[in-house]
ZAKOLRO-29629 format. One record per residue (C-alpha): x, y, z; residue in three letters. Coordinates in steps of 0.1 Angstrom, whole numbers, padded with zeros to 4 digits, always signed. Example, Ala and Ser with C-alpha at 12.3 -4.5 7.8 and 13.67 -1.06 7.14 Angstrom:
2
+0123-0045+0078ALA+0137-0011+0071SER
END
This chain:
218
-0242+0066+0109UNK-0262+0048+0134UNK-0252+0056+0175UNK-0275+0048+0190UNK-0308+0022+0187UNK-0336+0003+0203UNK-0350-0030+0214UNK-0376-0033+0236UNK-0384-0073+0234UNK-0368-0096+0260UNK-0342-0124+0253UNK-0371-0151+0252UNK-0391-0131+0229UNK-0365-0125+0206UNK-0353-0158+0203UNK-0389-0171+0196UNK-0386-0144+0165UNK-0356-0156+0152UNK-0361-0199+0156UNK-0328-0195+0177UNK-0321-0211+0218UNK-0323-0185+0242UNK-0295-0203+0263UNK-0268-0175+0251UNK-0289-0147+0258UNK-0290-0127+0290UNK-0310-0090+0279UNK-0330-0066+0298UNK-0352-0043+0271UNK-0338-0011+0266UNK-0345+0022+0245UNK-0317+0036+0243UNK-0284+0012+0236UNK-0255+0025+0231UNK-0213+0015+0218UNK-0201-0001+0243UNK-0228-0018+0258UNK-0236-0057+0251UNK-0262-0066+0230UNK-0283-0100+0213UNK-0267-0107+0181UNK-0275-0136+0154UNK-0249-0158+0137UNK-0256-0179+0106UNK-0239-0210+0099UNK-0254-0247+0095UNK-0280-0229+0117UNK-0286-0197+0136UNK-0274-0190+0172UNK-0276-0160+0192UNK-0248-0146+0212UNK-0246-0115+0233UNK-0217-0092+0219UNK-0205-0055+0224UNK-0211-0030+0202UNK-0180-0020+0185UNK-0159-0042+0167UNK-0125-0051+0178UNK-0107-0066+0154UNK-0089-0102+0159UNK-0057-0090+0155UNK-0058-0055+0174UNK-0033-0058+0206UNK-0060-0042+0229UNK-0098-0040+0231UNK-0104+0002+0235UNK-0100-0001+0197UNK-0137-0012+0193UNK-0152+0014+0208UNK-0148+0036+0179UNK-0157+0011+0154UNK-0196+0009+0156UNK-0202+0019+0122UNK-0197+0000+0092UNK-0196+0017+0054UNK-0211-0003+0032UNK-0193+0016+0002UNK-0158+0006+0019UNK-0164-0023+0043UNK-0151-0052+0021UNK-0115-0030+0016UNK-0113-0016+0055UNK-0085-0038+0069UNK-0109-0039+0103UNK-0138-0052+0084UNK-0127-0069+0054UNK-0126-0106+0065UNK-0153-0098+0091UNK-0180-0094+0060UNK-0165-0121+0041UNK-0167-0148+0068UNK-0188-0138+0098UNK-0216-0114+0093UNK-0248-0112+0116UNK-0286-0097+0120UNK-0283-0075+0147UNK-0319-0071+0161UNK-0337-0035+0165UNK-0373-0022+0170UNK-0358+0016+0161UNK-0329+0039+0159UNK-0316+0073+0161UNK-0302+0103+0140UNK-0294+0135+0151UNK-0306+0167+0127UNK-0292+0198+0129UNK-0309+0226+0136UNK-0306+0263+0139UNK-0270+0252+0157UNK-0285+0224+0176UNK-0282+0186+0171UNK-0324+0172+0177UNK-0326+0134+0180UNK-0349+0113+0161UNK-0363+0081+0167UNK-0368+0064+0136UNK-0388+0030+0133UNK-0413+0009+0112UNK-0448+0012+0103UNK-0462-0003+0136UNK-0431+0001+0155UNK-0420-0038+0146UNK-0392-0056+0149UNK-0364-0055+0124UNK-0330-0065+0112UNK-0294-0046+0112UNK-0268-0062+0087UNK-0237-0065+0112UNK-0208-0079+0111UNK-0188-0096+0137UNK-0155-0105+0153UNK-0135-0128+0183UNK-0108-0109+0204UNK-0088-0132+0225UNK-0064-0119+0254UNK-0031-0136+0260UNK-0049-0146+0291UNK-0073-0165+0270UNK-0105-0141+0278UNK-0128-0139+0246UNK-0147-0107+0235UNK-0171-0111+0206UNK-0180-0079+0192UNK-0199-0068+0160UNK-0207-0033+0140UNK-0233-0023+0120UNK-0232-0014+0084UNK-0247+0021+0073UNK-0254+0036+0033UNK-0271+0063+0025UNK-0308+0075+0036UNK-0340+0068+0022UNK-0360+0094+0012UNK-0378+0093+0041UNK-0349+0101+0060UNK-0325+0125+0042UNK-0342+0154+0063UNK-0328+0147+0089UNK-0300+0127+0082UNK-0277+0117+0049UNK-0268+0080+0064UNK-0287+0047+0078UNK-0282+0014+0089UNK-0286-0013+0067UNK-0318-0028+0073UNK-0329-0063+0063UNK-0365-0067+0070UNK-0375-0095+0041UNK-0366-0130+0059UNK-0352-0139+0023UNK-0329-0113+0030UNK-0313-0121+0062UNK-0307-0156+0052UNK-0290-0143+0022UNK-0271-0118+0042UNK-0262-0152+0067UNK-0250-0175+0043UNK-0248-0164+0009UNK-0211-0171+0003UNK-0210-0152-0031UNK-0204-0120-0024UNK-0217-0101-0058UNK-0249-0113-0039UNK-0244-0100-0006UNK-0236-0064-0017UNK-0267-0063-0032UNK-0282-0062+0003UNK-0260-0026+0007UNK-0288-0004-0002UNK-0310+0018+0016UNK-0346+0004+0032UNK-0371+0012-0001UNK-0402+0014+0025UNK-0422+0035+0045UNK-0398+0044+0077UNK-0417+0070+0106UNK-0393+0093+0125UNK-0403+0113+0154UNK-0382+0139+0174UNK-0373+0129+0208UNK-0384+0144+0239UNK-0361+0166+0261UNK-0365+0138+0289UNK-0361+0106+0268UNK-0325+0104+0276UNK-0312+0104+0242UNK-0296+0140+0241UNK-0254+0133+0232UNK-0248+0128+0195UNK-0227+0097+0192UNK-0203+0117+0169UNK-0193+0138+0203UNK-0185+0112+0226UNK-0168+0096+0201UNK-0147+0122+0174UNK-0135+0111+0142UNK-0167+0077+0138UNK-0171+0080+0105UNK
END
């Protein structure tokens, strides 16, 4: 699973990254984000924008928001058959940006967070996916969720499960646009490179597993 992750570029920045207008983008860097919380998000289509979403995906047709807040996580082995997240990967799916994430490991009864990142700590790609909530009121709530398979083997100590990440630039178009969707699950695997994780520090903040402030995320 992925609960928790990082970006530490602001919204101008980012956008320069991506070739997108910053005019939907309102972010403050932060190390720590976290469900809930509203983050940059790009959106393929005749060409890429960026919106701001929450993190946990509410699905069109659920009556109330709260659903989303459990729904952060993705399977890549199930997403195209999960009634949440079927038409969501078929029609809208998104690069959600990241410098690093987190896993917990157990040990001797304890859960120790990792920060996980890229040789030279740069910028990378989640493969999300994304939805629009409307109220009866008409208030609109984009929201996304980000897919997870299993660990590399540079991971697996500490955790069995990853995000999907889609570093190649060949990749994230794909992942955008590609309508065929053979080609899109072919994305679902785990990162093949080099990936550096490093245990956090008692004061870094990140100390709650996701898992326990929100039972039953796969």
């Amino acid at each position: 699973m992925c609960g928790r992750f990082s970006l530490t570029v602001d919204g101008e920045a980012l956008c320069r990254y991506y070739r997108v207008d910053a005019g939907n983008i309102i972010f403050e860097p932060n190390s720590n984000i976290a469900p809930g919380q509203y983050i940059p998000v790009i959106t393929g289509g005749p060409r890429r924008e960026a919106f701001m979403m929450r993190w946990g995906l509410i699905p069109r047709w659920s009556r109330e928001p709260a659903k989303g807040y459990r729904m952060f996580n993705a399977r890549a082995e199930t997403v195209d058959r999960k009634p949440a997240f079927r038409e969501p990967f078929l029609k809208r799916r998104c690069l959600i940006p990241a410098d690093a994430f987190y896993e917990w490991k157990k040990v001797a009864g304890r859960k120790i967070p990792f920060r996980i990142n890229l040789p030279g700590k740069r910028l990378f790609s989640l493969a999300g996916i994304w939805d629009c909530w409307v109220a009866e009121d008409g208030r609109r709530i984009l929201s996304c969720s980000i897919l997870t398979t299993d660990s590399n083997d540079y991971l697996k100590e500490v955790h069995n499960r990853m995000p999907v990440i889609l570093a190649d630039d060949d990749y994230q178009q794909t992942w955008l646009q590609e309508r065929r969707i053979a080609e899109v699950k072919r994305l679902l695997h785990p990162y093949p490179g080099e990936m550096i994780a490093v245990p956090c520090s008692p004061g870094s903040g990140i100390m709650n597993p996701p898992r326990d402030a929100f039972p039953g995320q796969e």
